[in-house]
TORGU-263785 format. One record per residue: residue in one letter; x, y, z of N, C-alpha, C, CB in turn. Coordinates in steps of 0.2 Angstrom, whole numbers, m for minus. Atoms other than C-alpha are relative to their C-alpha. Glycine has a CB too. Layout:
 residu    nx    ny    nz   cax   cay   caz    cx    cy    cz   cbx   cby   cbz
      A     X     Y     Z     X     Y     Z     X     Y     Z     X     Y     Z
...
% end
This chain:
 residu    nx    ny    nz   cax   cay   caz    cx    cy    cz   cbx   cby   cbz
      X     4    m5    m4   m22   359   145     6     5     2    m4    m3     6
      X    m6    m7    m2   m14   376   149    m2     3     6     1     8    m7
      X     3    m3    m5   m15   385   165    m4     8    m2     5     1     5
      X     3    m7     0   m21   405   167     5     3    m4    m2     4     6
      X    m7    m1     0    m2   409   164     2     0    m8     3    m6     4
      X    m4     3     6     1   400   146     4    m7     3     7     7    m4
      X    m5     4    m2    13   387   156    m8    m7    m1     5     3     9
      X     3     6     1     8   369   150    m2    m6     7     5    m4    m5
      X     1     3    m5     0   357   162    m2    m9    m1    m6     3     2
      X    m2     7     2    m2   340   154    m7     0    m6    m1    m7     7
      X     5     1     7   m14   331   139    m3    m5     1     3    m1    m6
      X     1     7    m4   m25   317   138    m3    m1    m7    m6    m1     9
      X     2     2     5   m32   306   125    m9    m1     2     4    m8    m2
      X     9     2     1   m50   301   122     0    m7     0    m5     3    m6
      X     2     7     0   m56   285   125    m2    m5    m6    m6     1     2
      X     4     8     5   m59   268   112    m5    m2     0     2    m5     1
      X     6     3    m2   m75   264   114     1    m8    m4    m7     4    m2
      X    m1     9     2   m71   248   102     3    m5     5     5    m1    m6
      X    m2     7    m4   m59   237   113     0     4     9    11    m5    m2
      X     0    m2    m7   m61   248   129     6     4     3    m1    m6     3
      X   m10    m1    m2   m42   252   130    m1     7    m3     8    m6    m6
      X     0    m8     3   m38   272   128     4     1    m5     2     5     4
      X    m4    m2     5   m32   277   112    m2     7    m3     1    m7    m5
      X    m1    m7     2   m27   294   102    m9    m1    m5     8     1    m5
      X     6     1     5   m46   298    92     2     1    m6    m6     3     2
      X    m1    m1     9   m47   298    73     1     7    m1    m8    m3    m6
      X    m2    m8     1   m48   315    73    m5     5     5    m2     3    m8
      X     1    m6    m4   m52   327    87    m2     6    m2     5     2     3
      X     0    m5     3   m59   343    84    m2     6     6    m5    m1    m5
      X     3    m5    m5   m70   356    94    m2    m3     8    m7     3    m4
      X     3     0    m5   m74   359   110    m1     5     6     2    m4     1
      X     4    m7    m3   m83   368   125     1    m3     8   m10     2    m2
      X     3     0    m7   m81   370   143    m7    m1     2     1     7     3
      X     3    m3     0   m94   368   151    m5     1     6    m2    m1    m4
      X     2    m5    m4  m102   381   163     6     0     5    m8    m1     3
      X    m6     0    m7   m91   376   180    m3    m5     2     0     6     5
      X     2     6    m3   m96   359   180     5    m6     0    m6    m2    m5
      X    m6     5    m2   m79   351   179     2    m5    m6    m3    m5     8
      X    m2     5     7   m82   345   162     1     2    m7    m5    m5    m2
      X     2     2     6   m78   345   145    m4    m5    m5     3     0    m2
      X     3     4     6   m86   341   127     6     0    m4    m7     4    m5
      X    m2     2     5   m77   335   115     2    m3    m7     1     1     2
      X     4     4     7   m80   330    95     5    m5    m1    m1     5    m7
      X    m5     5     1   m72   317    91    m3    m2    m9    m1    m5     7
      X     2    m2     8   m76   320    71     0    m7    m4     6     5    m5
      X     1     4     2   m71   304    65    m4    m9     1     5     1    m2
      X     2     7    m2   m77   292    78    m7     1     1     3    m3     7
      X     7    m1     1   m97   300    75    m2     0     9    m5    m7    m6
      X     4     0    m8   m99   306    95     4     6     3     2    m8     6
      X    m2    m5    m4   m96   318   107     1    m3     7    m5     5     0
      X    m3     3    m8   m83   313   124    m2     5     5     9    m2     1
      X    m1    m6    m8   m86   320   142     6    m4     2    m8     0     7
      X    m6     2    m4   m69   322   150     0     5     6     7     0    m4
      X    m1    m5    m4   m66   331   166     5     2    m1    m1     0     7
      X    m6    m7     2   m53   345   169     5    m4     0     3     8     6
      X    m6     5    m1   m40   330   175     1    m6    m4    m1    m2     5
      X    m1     4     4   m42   320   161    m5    m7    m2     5    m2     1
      X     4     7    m3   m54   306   168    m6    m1    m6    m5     2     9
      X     5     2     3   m66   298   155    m7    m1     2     2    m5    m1
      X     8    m1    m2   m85   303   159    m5    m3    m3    m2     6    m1
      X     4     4     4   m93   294   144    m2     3    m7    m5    m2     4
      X     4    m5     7  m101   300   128    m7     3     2    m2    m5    m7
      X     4    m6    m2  m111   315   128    m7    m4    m6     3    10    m1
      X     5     2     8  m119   309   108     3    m5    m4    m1     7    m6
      X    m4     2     7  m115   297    95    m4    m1    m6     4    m6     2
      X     2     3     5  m118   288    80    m8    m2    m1     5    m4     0
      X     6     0    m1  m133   284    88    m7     3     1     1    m1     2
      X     6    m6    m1  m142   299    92     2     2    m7     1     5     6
      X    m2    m4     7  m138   304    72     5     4    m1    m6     4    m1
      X    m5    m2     2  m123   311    74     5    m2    m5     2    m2     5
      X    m6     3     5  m110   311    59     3     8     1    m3    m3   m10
      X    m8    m1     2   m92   318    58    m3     9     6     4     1   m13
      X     0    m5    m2   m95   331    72     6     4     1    m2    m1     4
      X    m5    m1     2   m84   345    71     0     6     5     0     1    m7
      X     1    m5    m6   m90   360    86    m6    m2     2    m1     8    m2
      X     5    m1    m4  m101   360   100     0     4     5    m2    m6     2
      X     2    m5    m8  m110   370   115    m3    m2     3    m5     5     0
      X     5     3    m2  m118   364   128    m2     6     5     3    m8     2
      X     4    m4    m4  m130   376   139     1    m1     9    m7    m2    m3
      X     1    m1    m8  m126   377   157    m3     1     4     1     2     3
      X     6    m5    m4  m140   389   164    m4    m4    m1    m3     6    m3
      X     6     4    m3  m153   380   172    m6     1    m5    m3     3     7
      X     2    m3     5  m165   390   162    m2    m2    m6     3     4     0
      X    m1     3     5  m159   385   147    m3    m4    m6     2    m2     1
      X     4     6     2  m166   367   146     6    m5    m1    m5     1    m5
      X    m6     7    m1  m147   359   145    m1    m2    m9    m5   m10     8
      X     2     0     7  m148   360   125    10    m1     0    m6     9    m5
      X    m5     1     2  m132   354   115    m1     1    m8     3    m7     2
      X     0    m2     7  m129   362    98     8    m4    m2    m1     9     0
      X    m5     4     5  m117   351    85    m1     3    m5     1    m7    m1
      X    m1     0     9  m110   357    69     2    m6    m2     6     5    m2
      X    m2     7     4  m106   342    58     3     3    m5    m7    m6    m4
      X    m3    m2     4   m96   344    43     5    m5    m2     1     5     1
      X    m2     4     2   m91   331    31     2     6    m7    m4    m8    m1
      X     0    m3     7   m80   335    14    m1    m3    m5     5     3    m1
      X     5     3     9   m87   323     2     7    m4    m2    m4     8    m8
      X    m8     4     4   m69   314     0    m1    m6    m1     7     1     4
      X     0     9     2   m67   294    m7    m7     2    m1     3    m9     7
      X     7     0     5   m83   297   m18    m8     2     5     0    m9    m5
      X     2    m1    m2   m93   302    m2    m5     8    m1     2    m3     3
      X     3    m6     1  m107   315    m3     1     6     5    m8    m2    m1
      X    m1    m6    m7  m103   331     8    m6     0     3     1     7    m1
      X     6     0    m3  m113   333    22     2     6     5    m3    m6     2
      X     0    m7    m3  m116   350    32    m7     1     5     0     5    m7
      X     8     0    m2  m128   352    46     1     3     7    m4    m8     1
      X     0    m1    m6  m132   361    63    m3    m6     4    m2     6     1
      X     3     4    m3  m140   349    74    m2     3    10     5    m7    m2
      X     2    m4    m8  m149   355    92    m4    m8     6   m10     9    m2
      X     5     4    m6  m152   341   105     0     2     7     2    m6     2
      X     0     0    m7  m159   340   122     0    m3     5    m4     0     2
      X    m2     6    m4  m153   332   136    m6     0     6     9     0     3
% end
């Protein structure tokens, strides 16, 4: 994380959900502030989920995973405004590599 400035402020990993312990994720990708709630989304492409972390690093939990139909997320939004309805838009995007079929999708859930 960077301040207003450019000047570096520190980094954080994402979570393991396998043994519990924190480790670097498979592959990291997109992500969204979001509104001025103190948290981020962030994809986590190869582990099929989306982490909530606050600004200080803290582990919030998963927003989606594997379970809610998630595969290889790659961008997400998540809606702030009351209004709204609290909607989370995921891009997915697989490239069909080791003899798998690509796969390509928007996806819109509701929280």
């Amino acid at each position: 994380m960077f301040d207003q400035t450019g000047t570096f402020q520190r980094q954080f990993v994402l979570p393991n959900r396998d043994n519990g312990t924190e480790s670097q994720s498979a592959r990291p990708y997109g992500l969204c502030v979001i509104g001025n709630t103190g948290m981020i989304a962030v994809c986590d492409r190869d582990g099929h989920r989306v982490v909530l972390m606050t600004y200080d690093g803290a582990d919030a939990g998963d927003l989606l995973t594997s379970n809610d139909g998630l595969q290889y997320p790659c961008d997400v939004e998540v809606t702030a405004a009351e209004d709204a309805g609290k909607l989370i838009a995921v891009i997915e995007s697989s490239s069909g590599l080791l003899g798998n079929e690509p796969h390509h999708a928007v996806k819109l859930f509701a929280l």
